[in-house]
Structure formats: structure tokens, C-alpha cells
C-alpha atoms as an extended CHARMM CRD file, in Angstrom:
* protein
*
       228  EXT
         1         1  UNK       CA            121.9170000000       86.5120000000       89.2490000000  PROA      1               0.0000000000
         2         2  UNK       CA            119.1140000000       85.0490000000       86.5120000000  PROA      2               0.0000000000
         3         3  UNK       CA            115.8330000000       86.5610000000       86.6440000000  PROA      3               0.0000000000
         4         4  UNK       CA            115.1100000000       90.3900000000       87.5790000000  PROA      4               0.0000000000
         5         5  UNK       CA            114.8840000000       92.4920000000       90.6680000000  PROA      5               0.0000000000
         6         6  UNK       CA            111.4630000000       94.0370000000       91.3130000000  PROA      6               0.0000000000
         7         7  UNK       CA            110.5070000000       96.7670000000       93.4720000000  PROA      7               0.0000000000
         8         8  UNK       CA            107.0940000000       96.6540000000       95.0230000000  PROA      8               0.0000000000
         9         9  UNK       CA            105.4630000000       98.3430000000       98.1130000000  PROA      9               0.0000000000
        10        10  UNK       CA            104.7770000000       95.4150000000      100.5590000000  PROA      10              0.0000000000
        11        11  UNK       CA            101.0030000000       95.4780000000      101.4480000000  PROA      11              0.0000000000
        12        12  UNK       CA            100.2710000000       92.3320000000      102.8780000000  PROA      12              0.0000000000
        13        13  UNK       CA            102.8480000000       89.6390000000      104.9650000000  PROA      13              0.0000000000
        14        14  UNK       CA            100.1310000000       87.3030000000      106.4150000000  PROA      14              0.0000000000
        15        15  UNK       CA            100.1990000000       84.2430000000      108.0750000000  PROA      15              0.0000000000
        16        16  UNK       CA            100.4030000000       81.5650000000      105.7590000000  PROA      16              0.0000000000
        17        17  UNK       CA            100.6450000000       77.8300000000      106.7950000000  PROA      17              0.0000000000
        18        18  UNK       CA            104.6140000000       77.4140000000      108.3380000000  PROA      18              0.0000000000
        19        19  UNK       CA            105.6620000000       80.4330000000      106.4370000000  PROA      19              0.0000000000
        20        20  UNK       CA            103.8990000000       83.8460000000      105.4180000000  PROA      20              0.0000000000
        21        21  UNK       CA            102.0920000000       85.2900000000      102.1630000000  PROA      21              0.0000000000
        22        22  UNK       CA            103.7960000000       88.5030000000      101.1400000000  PROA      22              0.0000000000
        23        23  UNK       CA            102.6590000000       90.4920000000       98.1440000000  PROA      23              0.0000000000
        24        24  UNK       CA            102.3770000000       94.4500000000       97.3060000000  PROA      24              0.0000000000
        25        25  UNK       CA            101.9200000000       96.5110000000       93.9830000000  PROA      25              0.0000000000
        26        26  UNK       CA            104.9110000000       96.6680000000       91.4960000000  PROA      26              0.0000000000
        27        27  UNK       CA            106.2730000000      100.2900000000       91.2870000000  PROA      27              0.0000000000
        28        28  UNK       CA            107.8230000000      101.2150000000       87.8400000000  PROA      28              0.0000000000
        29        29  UNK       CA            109.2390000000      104.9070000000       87.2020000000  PROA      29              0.0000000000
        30        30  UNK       CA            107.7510000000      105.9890000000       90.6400000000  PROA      30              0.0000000000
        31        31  UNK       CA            104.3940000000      105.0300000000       89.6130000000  PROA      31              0.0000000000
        32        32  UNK       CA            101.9260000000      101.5100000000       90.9200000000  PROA      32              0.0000000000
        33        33  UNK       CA            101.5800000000       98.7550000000       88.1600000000  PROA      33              0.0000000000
        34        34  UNK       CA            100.0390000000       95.2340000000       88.8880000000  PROA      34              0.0000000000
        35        35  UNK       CA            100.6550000000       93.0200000000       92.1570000000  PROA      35              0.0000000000
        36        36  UNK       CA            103.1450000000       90.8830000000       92.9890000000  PROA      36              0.0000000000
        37        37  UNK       CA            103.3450000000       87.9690000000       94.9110000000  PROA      37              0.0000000000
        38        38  UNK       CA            106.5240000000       86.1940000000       95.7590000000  PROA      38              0.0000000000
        39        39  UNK       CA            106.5030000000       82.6820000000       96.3110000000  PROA      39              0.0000000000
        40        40  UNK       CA            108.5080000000       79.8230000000       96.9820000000  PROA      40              0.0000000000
        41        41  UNK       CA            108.9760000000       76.1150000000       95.4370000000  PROA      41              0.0000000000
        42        42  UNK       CA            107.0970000000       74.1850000000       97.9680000000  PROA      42              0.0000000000
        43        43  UNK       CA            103.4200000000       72.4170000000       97.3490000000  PROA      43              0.0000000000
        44        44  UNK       CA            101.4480000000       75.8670000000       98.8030000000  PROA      44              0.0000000000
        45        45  UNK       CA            104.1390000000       78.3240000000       98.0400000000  PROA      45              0.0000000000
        46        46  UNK       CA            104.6220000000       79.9790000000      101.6890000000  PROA      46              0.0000000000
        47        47  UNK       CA            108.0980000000       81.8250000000      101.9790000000  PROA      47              0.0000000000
        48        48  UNK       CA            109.3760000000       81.0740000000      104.8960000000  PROA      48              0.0000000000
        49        49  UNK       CA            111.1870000000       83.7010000000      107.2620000000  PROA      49              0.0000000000
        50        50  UNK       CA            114.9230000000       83.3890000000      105.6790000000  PROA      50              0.0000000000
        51        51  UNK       CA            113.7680000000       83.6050000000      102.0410000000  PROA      51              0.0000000000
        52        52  UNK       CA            111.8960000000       87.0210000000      103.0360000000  PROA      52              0.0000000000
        53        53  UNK       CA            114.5090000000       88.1690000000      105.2780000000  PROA      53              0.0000000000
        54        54  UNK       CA            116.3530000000       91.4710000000      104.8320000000  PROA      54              0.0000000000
        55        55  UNK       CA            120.4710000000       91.3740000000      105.2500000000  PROA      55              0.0000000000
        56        56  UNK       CA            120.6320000000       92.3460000000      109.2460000000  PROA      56              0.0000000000
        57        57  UNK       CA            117.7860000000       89.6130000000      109.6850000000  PROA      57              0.0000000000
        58        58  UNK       CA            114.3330000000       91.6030000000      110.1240000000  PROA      58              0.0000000000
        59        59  UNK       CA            110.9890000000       90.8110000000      108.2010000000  PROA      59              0.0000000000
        60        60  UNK       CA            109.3880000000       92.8760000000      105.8820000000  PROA      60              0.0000000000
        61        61  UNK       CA            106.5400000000       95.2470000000      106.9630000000  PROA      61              0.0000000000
        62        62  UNK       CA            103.7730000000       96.5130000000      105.3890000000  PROA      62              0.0000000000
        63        63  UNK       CA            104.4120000000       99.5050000000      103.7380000000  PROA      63              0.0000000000
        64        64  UNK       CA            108.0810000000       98.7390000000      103.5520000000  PROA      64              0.0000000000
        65        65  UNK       CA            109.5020000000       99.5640000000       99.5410000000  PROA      65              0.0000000000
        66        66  UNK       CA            111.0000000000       96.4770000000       98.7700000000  PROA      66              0.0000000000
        67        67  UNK       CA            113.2660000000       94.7530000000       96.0640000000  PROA      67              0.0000000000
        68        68  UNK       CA            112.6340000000       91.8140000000       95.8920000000  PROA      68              0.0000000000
        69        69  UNK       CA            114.9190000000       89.1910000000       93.7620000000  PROA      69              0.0000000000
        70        70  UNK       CA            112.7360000000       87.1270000000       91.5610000000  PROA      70              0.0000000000
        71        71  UNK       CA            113.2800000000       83.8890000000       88.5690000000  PROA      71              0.0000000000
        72        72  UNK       CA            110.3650000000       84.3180000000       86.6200000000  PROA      72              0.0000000000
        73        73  UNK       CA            106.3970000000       84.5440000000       86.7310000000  PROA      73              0.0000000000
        74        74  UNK       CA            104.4560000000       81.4570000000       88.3470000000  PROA      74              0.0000000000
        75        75  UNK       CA            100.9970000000       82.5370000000       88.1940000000  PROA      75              0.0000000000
        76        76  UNK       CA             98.6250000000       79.6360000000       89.2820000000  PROA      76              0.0000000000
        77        77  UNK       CA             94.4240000000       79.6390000000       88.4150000000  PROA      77              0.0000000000
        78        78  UNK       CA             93.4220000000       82.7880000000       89.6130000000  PROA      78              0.0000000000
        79        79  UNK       CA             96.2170000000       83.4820000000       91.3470000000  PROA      79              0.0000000000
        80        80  UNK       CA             98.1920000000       85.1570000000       88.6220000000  PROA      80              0.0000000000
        81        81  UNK       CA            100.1710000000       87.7520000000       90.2810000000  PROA      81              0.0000000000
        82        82  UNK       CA            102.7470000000       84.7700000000       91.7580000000  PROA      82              0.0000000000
        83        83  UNK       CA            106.0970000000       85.1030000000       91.2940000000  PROA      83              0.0000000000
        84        84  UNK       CA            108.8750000000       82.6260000000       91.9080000000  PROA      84              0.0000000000
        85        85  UNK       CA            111.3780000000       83.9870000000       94.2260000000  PROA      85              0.0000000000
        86        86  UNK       CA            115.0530000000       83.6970000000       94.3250000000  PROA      86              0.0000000000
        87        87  UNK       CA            116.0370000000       82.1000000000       97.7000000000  PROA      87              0.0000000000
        88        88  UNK       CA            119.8210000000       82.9800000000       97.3900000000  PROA      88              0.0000000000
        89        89  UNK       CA            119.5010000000       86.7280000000       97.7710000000  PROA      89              0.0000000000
        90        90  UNK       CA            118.0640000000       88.9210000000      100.4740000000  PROA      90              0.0000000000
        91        91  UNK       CA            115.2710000000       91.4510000000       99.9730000000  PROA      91              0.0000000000
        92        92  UNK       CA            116.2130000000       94.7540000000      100.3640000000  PROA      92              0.0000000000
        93        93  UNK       CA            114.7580000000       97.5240000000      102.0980000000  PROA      93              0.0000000000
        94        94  UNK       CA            114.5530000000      101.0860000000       99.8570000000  PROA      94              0.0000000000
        95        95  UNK       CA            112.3020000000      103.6690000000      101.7150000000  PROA      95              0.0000000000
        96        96  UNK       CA            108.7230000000      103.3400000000      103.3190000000  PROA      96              0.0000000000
        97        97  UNK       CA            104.9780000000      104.5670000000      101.7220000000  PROA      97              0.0000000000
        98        98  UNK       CA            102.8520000000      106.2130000000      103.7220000000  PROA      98              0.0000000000
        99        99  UNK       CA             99.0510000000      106.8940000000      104.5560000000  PROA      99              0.0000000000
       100       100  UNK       CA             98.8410000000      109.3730000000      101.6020000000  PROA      100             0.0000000000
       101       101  UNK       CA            100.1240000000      106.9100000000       99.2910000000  PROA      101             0.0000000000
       102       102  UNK       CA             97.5860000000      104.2230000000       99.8340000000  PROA      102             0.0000000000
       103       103  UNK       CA             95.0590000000      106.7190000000       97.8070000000  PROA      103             0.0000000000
       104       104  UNK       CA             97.2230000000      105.9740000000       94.6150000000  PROA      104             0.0000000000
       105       105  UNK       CA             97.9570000000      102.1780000000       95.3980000000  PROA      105             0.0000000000
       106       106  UNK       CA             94.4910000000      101.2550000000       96.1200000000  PROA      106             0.0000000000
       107       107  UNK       CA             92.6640000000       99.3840000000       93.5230000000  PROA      107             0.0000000000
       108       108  UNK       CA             89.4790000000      100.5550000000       91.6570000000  PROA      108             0.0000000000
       109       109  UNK       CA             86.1810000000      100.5840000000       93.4230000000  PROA      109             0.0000000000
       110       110  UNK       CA             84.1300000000       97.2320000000       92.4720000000  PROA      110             0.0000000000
       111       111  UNK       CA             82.8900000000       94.4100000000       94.4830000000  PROA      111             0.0000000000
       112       112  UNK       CA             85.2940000000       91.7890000000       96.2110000000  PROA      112             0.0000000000
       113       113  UNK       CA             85.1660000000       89.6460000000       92.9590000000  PROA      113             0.0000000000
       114       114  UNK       CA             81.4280000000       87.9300000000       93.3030000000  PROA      114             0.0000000000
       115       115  UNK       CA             79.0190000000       88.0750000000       96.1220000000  PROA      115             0.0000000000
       116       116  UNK       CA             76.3270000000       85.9230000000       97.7790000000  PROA      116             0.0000000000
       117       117  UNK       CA             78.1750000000       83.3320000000       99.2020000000  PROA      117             0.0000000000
       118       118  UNK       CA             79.1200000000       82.7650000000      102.6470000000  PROA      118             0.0000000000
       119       119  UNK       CA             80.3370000000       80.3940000000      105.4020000000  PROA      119             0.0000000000
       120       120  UNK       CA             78.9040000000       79.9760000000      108.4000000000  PROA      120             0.0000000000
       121       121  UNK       CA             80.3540000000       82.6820000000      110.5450000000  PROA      121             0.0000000000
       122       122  UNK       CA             81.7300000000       84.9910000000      107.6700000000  PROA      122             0.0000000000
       123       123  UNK       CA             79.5010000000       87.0740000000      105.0060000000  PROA      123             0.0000000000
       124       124  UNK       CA             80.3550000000       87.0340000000      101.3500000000  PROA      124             0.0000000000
       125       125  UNK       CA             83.3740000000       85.1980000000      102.2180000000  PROA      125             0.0000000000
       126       126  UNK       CA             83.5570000000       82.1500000000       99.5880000000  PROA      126             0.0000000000
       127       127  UNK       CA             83.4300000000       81.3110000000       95.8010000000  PROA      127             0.0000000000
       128       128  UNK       CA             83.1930000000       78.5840000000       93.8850000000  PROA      128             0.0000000000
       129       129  UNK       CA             86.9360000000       76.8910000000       92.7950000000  PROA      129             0.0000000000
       130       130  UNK       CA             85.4680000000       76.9090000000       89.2770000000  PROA      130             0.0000000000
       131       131  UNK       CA             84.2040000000       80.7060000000       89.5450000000  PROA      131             0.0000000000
       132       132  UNK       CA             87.3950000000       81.4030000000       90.7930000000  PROA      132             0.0000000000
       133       133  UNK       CA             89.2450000000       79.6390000000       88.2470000000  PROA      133             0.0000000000
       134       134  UNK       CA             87.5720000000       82.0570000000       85.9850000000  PROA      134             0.0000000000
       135       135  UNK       CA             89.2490000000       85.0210000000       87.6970000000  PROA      135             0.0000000000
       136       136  UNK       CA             92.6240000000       86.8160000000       86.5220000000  PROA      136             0.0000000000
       137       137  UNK       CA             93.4790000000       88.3640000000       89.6940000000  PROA      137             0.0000000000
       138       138  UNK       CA             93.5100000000       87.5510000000       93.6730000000  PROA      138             0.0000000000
       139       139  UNK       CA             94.7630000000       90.4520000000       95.1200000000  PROA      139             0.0000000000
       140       140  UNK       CA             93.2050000000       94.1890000000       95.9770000000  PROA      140             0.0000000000
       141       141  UNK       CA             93.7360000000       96.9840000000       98.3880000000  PROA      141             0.0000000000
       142       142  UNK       CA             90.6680000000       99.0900000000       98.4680000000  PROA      142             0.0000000000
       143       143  UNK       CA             89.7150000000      101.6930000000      101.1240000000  PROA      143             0.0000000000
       144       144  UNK       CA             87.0630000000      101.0920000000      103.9210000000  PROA      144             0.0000000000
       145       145  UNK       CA             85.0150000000      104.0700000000      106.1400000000  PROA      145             0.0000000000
       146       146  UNK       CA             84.5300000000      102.0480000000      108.9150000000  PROA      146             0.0000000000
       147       147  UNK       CA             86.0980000000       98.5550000000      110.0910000000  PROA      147             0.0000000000
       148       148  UNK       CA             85.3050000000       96.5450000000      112.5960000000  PROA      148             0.0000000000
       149       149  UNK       CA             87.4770000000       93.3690000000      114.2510000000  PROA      149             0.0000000000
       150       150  UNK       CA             85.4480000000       90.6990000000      115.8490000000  PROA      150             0.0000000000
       151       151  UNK       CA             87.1930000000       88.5950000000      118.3470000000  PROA      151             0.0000000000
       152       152  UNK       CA             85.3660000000       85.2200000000      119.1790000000  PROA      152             0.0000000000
       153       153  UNK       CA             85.4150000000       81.4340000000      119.3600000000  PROA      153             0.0000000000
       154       154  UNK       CA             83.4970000000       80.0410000000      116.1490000000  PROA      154             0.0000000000
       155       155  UNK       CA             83.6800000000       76.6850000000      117.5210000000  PROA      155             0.0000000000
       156       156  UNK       CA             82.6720000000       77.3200000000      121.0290000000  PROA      156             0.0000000000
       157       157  UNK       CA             79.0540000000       75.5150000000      120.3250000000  PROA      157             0.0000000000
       158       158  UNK       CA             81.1700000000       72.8750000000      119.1640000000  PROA      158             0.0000000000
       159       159  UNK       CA             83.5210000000       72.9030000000      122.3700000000  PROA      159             0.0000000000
       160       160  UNK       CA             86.2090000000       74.7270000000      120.3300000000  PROA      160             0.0000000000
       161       161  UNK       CA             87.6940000000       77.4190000000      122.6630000000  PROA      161             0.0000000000
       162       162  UNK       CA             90.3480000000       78.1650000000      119.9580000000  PROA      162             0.0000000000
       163       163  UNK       CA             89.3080000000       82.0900000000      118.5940000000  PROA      163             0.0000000000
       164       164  UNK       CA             89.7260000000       84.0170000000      115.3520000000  PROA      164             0.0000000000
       165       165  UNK       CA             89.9590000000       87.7320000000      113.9950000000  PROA      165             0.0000000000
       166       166  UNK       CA             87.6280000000       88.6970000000      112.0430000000  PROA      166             0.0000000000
       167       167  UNK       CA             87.0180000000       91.8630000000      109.6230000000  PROA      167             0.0000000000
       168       168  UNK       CA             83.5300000000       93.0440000000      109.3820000000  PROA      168             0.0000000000
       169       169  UNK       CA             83.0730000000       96.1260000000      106.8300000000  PROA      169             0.0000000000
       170       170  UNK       CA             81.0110000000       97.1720000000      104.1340000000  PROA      170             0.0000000000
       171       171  UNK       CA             82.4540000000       98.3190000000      100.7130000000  PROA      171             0.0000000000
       172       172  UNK       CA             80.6710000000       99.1770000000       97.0100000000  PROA      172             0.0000000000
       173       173  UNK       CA             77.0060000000       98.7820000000       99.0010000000  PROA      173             0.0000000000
       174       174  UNK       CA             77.9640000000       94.6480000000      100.0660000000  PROA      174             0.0000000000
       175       175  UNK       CA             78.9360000000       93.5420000000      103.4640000000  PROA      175             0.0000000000
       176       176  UNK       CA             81.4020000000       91.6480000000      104.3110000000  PROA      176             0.0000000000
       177       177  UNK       CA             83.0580000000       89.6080000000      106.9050000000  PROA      177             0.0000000000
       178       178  UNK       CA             86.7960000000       88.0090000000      106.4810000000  PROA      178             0.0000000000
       179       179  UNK       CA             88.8290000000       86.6220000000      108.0980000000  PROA      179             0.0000000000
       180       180  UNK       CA             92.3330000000       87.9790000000      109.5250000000  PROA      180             0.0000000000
       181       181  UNK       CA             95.3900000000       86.9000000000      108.4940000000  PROA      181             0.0000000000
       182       182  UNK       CA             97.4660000000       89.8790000000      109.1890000000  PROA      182             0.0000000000
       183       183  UNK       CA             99.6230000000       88.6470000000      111.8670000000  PROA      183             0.0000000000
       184       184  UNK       CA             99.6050000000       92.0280000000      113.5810000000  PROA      184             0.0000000000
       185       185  UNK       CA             96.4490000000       92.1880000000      114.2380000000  PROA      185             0.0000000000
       186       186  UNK       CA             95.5280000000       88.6250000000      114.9120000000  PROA      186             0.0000000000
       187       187  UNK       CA             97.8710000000       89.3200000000      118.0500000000  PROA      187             0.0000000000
       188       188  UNK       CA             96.8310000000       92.0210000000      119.2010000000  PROA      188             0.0000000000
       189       189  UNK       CA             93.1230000000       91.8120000000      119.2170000000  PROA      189             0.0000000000
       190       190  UNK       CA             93.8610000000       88.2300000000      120.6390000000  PROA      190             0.0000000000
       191       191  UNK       CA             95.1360000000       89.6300000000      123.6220000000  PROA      191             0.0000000000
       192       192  UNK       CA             91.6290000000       91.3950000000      124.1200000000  PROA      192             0.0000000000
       193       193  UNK       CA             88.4280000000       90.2560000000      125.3390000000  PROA      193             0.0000000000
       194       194  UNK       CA             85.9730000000       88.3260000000      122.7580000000  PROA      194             0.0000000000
       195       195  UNK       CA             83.7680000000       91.5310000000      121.2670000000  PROA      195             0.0000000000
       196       196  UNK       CA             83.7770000000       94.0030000000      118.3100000000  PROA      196             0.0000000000
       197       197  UNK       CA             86.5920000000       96.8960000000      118.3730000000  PROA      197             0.0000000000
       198       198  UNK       CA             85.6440000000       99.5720000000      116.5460000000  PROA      198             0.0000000000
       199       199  UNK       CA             88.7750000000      100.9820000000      113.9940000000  PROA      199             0.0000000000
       200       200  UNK       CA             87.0810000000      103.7530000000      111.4530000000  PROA      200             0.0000000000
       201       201  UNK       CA             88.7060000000      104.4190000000      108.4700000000  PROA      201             0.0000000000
       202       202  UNK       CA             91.1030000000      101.1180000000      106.9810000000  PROA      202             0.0000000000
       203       203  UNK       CA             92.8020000000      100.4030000000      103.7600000000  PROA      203             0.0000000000
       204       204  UNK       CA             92.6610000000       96.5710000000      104.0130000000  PROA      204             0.0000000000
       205       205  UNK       CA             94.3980000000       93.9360000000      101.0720000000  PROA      205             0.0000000000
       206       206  UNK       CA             91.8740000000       91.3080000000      100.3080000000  PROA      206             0.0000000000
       207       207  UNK       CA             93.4410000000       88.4840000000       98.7260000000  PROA      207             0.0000000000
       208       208  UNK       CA             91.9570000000       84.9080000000       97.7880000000  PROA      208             0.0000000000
       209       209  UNK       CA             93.6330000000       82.0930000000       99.4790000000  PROA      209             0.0000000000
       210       210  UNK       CA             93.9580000000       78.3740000000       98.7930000000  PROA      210             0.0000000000
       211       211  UNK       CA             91.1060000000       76.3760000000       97.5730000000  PROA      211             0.0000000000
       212       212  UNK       CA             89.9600000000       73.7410000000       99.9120000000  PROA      212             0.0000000000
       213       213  UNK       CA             86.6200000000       71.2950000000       99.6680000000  PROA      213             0.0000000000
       214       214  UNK       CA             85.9790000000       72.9850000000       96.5240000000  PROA      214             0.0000000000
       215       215  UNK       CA             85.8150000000       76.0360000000       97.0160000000  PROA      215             0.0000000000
       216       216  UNK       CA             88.1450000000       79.6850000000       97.9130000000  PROA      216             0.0000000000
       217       217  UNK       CA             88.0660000000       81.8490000000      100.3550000000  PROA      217             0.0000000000
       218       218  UNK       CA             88.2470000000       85.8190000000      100.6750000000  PROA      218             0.0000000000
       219       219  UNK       CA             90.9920000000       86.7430000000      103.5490000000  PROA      219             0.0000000000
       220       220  UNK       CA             91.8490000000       90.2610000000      104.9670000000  PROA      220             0.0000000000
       221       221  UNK       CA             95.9250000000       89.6260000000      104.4740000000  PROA      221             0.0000000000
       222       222  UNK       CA             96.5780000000       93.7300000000      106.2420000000  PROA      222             0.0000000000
       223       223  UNK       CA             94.8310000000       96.3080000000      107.8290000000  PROA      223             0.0000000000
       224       224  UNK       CA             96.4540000000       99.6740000000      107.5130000000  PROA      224             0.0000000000
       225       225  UNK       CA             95.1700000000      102.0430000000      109.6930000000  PROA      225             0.0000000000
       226       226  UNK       CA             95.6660000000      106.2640000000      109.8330000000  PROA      226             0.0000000000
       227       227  UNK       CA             98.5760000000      107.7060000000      111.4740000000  PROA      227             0.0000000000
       228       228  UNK       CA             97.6520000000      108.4860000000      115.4610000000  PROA      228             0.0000000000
């Protein structure tokens, strides 16, 4: 095959559009480099489920050590960790992290990129396209003491019954409040009452998605939570 085979552990495979946004840090000689995110050829770059597959037909999880077959770099704006994939091969499956590992994987301490603006329902949630079009990376995992998902309509006023995940945490002295894309967890808490469900101690991957109406918007791509 053209291109190269990268190994990365897989720390985010969120919903994205028809298909799903995978990404996880590169692992060279046993140690974590940058991020990767593979994506395919179409107009927003979702990989659908048989381009991520591995050979006996399962998905990816998070945590999952991964090779991933690859053509060459497609970073986009701010989104510079893309990656075009190879569609002709299947991803293969070489071991799993776990908790402990997360502490070497996570990214440096520093706020979510920039602070102060937010949507409606969310809390330093949005950024400028040109501010972001400033930035060189759109990815982090960083560690949070205490997480909280918020299930609830944010339409309802508006008649809207559909209802959302939400994160609400507070890391490097901001607060925040994201929304869920983790597929997981958007099912599971969906499933529950509306209210707040308290989960203590997270590593969550914080990506920036798509621009839209000007502007980008901070999701919560996976929630990793202790071992029981």
C-alpha cells in the first residue's frame, strides 16, 4: 500500500454527521507524540462505519491501540491533526490503554484554547472562525476532578422536546459546559430522566468541531471514566 501505517491510542469516536469523528495520540517507540485524526474524502470528512471497521466487523473503542492505514496529512485551518485515511484496508486492533495511561496521554494543563464566549445554553463553548483559524491544534485530553452530565431539552421554551448531553466541569480555574458527542454516553444518559448525574473524576477529549454561522464550537468527543 502507498502512504504509512500509524499506531495511535483511540480517544475519541464521536458522533459525527452520517459517520463518526475518530482521533487519538500517535504512539512512536512506546511513547505519545501529537494527535491524529483520520478522515475521509467527503465535504466534512466523517468516516463512515466500513472505513473504521476492524477485519471481523466491530468499531473501534476508546482506548483501543489502533493501526490505522493512512495516504498522507490533510490538516485543514485549525484542524491540523487530519489525516487522510486509506479506505481499502482495515484498522487493526493491537492491545488496549488503560486508566493509568491516560496520566501520560493527557495534554498539558492550559485553558480550552480561549475563553469568554458562550452560546446560549453552554459556557465557554464558542470562538470566533477567525480566532480559530489562528489556532494549530483542535484536539486535547486533559483530566477533570469532577464532571457532571446534564440531560435536558434546550428547545423546550421553543416547543423542542428533542434533548442533549451535556458536560459541565471546571478545568485551569474556567468553567465550562460542552456538549456530548461521545456516542456512549449520549445513550445512556438519554435513557435517564432530564437532571444532572454526578460522575467525579473524568479524562474527557475536547476537540473543536466544524465551523458554522461563523463561528466553532468546543465538543466533549469521550468521557473516560475510572475503573469500577
Amino acid at each position: 500500500m502507498t502512504g504509512s501505517v500509524k499506531t495511535m491510542v483511540c480517544l475519541a469516536n464521536s458522533r459525527k454527521l452520517s459517520g463518526r469523528c475518530v482521533a487519538g495520540r500517535e504512539i512512536v517507540d512506546g511513547e505519545p507524540v501529537g494527535w491524529i485524526r483520520p478522515v475521509s474524502n467527503r465535504e466534512h470528512e466523517e468516516v463512515s462505519e466500513y472505513e473504521r471497521q476492524y477485519q471481523d466487523g466491530s468499531d473501534p473503542k476508546v482506548l483501543d491501540i489502533i493501526s490505522v492505514p493512512l495516504i498522507e496529512p490533510k490538516p485543514k485551518s485549525y484542524q491540523t491533526e487530519n489525516w487522510l485515511l486509506e479506505p481499502k484496508y482495515y484498522w487493526e486492533k493491537n492491545g488496549q490503554a488503560d486508566w493509568g495511561d491516560l496520566k501520560v496521554l493527557a495534554d498539558p494543563v492550559a485553558d480550552l484554547w480561549t475563553s469568554g464566549l458562550s452560546t446560549y445554553n453552554g459556557r465557554n463553548d464558542k470562538i470566533p472562525l477567525a480566532t480559530a483559524n489562528t489556532l494549530d491544534h483542535s484536539l486535547r485530553l486533559v483530566r477533570v476532578p469532577q464532571l457532571s452530565i446534564l440531560v435536558f431539552a434546550p428547545g423546550a421554551a421553543f416547543g423542542e422536546t428533542k434533548r442533549r448531553v451535556q458536560a459541565h466541569f471546571h478545568f485551569n480555574r474556567q468553567e465550562y459546559r460542552l456538549w456530548v458527542t461521545d456516542p456512549i454516553y449520549e445513550r445512556r444518559y438519554l435513557q435517564m430522566e432530564n437532571g444532572q448525574y454526578e460522575l467525579g473524576e473524568c479524562y474527557a477529549t475536547v476537540s473543536i468541531g466544524e465551523p458554522h454561522d461563523g463561528y466553532c464550537y468546543k465538543l466533549v468527543a469521550a468521557i473516560i471514566e475510572p475503573p469500577a
